[in-house]
N, C-alpha and C positions, 0 to 999 in steps of 0.2 A: 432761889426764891428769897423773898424779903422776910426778916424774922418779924415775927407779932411788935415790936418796940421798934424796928423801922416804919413798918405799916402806921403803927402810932402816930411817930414824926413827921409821917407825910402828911394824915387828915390834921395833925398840929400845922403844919406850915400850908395846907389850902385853909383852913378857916381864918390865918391870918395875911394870905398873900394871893387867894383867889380871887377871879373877877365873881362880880355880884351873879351870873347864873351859877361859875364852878360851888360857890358858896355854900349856894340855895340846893345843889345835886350832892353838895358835901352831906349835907344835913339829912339828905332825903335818903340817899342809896348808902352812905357810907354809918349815919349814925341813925337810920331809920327814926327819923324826926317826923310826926305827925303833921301829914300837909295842911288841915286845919287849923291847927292851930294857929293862936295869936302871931308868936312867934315867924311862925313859916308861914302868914299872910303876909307879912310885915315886910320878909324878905324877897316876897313874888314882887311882892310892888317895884324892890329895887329892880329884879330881872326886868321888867315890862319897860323899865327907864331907861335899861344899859342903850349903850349909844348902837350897840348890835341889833338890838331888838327894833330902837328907832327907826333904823335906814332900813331893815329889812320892810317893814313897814307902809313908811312912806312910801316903797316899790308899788306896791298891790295896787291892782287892777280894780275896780269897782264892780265886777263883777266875780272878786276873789283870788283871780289870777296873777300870776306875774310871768312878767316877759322883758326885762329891765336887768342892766349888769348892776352890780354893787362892791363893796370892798372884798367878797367873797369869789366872784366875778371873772373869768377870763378880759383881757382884752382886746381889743374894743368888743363893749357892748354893742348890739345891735335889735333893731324888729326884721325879722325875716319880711322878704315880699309877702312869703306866703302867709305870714302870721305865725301866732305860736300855737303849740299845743301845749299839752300840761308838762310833759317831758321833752319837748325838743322846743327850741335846740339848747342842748344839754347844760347842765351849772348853774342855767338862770330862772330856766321855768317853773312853774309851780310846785312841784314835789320833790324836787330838789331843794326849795325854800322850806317846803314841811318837813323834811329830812334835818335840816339845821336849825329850824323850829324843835323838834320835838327831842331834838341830844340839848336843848335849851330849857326843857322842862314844861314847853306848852304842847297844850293840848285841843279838844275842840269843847272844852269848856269856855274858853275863851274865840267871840264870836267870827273876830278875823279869821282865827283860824277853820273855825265849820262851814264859814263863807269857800271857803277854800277847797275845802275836801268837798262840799257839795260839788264845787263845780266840775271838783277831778271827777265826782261819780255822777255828772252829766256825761261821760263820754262810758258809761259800763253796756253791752247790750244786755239782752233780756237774760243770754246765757251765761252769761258772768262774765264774759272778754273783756276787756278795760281796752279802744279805739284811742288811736290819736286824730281820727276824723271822723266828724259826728254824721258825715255821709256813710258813714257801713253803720249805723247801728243798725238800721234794718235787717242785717245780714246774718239775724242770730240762730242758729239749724234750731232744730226743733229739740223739745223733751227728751232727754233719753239719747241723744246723739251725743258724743265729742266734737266741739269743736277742732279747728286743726289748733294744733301745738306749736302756740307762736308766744314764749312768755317771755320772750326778752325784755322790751319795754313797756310790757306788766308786773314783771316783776318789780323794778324800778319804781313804777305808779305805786303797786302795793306795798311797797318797803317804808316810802313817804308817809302812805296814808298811816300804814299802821304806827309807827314812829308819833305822828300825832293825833294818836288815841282812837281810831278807826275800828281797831283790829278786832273788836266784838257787835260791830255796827252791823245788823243782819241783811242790810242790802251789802256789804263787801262778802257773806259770808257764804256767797255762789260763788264767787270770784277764789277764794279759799277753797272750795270744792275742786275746783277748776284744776289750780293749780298743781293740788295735790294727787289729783285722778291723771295731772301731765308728768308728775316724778317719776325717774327712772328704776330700773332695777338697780343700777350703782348709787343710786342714792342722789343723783343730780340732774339735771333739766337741759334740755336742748330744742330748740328751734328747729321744727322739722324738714326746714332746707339745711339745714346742715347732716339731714342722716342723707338728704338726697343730692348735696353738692352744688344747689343749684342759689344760694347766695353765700357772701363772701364771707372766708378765703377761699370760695368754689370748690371744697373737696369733701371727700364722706368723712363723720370724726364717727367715731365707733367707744367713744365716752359722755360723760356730760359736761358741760362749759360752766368751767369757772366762776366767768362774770356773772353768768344769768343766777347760778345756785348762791351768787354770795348773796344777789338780792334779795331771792325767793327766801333764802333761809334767815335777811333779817325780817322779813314781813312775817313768818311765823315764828319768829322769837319776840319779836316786841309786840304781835297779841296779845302776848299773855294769855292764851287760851289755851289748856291743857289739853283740849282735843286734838290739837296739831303736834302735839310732843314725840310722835312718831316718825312723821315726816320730815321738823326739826331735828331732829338725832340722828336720820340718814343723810340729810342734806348736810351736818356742819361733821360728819365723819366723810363724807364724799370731801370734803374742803382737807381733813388730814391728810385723805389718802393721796388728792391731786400734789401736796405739799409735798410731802415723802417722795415723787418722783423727781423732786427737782434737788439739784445740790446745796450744800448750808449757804454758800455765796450766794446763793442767785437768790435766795429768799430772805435775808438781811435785807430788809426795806419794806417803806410802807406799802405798799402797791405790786404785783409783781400777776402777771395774767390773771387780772380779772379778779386775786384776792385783794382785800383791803385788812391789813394786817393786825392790826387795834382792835378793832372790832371785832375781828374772826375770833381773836382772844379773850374778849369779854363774852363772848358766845360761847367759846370751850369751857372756859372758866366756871362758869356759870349752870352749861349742862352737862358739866364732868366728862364730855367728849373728848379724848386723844390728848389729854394732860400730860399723860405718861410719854409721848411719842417722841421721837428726834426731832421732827421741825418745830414742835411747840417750844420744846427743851432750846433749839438755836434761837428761835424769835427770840423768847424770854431772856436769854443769857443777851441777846444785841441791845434788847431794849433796856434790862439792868444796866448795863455799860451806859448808860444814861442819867443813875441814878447818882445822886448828890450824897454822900450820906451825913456828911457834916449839917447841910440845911435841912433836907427831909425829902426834897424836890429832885422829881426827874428834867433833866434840860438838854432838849435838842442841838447841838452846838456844831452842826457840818454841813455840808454843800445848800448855800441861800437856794429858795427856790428858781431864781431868774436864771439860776446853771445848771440846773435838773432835764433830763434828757429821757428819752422815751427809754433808747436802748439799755441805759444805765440804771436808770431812776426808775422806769415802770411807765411813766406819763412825761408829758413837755409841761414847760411852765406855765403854760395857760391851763392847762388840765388842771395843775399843781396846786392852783392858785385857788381853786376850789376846794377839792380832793383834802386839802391841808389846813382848810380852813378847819377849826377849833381841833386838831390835833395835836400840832407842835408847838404852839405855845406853852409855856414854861408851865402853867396853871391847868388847862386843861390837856397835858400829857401827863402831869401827875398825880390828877384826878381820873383817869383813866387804868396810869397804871396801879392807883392804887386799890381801885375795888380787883383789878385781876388779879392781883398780890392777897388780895382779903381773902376772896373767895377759894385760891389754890392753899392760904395759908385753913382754910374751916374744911380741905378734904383731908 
């Protein structure tokens, strides 16, 4: 762990070598800088100009959506025949863009982005289900029933929305219900063709899935609603525990079945979940190995993305290409690892 005087040197070297959002997040999360103020009006303006914000922008649909590649982008972009939905196909659509939006520091203050989330919450039925075709929203059972338990790319849709500033919006807050009445007893979420085999990898799993619980549990961490703080703490302990069965090899990296490694650790970090554990202990120890200490700065210095491979890496470089957008950058990996350096340095 970083001592209190390296932690220092880092927000010393992002206030003077961050791009204009790490800056504006330096100020907010790290030195709890009042967002009204003149000052941090001053610097929103820069974020709204970065050349990030720009092109993400430009992308949008006029009816709020996107469906457009960009620098964040696998390639080749494309429009499906069949069109888009707000999550498929994956990295470009809309809640994917509100996901890179709201680690940017917008929210639905800003009216692009409530263009946006409205349109994602034109596809919610009555029961709370979040559709990627607005032909079933009819299909919502009645009061008092359970829907079936399909939160895969709901959880996704609600990761997005909460990320920019949804997460207290009381039309998503059936869909939170929803989700929460779908958590398991291990603390994690599954698709209920997977307890019956009958979508892919076609076999019964007798745990909860990774990928879906990493969603589900950033949608009720960036709420910010205290009411879900129980479901959050089973959901990012079900993420230790899945961790702990794999070896320190396999989980050095950002990505590794369905974890997204950065972020699971500003989630620990933050609700004091499995800090103590071995795989938090090896991430933390891989990603120091990162750490500068002469500048202040953590810098990613190994395998470019274009040679990143599913079996090695977690993902292919079209996944990557996304997936790594504002991670490994010199600026925002230091800004990252610095509030999980804060935060384990204030337990």
């Amino acid at each position: 762990m970083l001592s209190e005087s390296q932690v220092e040197k880092c927000v010393d070297w992002l206030l003077e070598n961050g791009s204009d959002p790490v800056k504006y997040l330096t100020h907010l999360h790290l030195l709890d800088a009042d967002p009204s103020s003149i000052e941090m009006r001053a610097m929103w303006g820069l974020v709204e100009s970065d050349p990030c914000s720009v092109e993400i922008f430009s992308k949008q649909e006029r009816d709020g959506s996107w469906c457009s590649g960009g620098s964040w982008a696998p390639k080749p972009s494309y429009v499906p025949k069949g069109g888009c939905t707000p999550v498929s196909p994956k990295y470009v659509t809309t809640v994917w863009m509100l996901s890179i939006l709201g680690d940017m520091g917008y929210d639905v203050a800003d009216e692009r982005v409530r263009r946006a989330c409205d349109y994602v919450m034109g596809f919610q039925r009555a029961d709370g289900v979040l559709e990627e075709d607005r032909r079933r929203l009819g299909d919502a059972v009645g009061e008092g029933e359970t829907p079936r338990n399909v939160p895969c790319r709901m959880s996704i849709m609600m990761a997005g929305l909460a990320k920019a500033g949804m997460g207290r919006d009381p039309r998503l807050g059936k869909s939170f219900d929803l989700m929460l009445r779908w958590q398991r007893e291990d603390g994690g979420w599954l698709n209920e063709g997977h307890l019956e085999g009958t979508i892919s990898p076609y076999k019964v799993w007798s745990r909860g899935c990774p990928w879906v619980t990493h969603f589900a549990t950033t949608a009720l961490f960036h709420s910010g609603d205290p009411a879900y703080g129980d479901g959050l703490v089973k959901g990012l302990n079900f993420l230790v525990w899945h961790l702990e069965q794999k070896r320190d090899d396999e989980i050095r990296r950002f990505f590794w079945h369905g974890h997204n490694m950065v972020p699971e650790l500003l989630m620990f970090s933050e609700a004091g979940v499995g800090t103590s554990s071995r795989p938090v202990k090896t991430l933390l120890g891989w990603l120091e190995g990162m750490h500068d200490p002469d500048e202040g700065c953590f810098r990613y210095r190994s395998k470019p993305i274009y040679r990143m491979s599913r079996r090695i890496d977690g993902a292919t470089p079209g996944v990557m290409k996304y997936r790594l957008f504002h991670l490994i950058e010199d600026d925002w990996l230091t800004y990252y690892m610095t509030r999980i350096e804060a935060n384990l340095g204030r337990r």
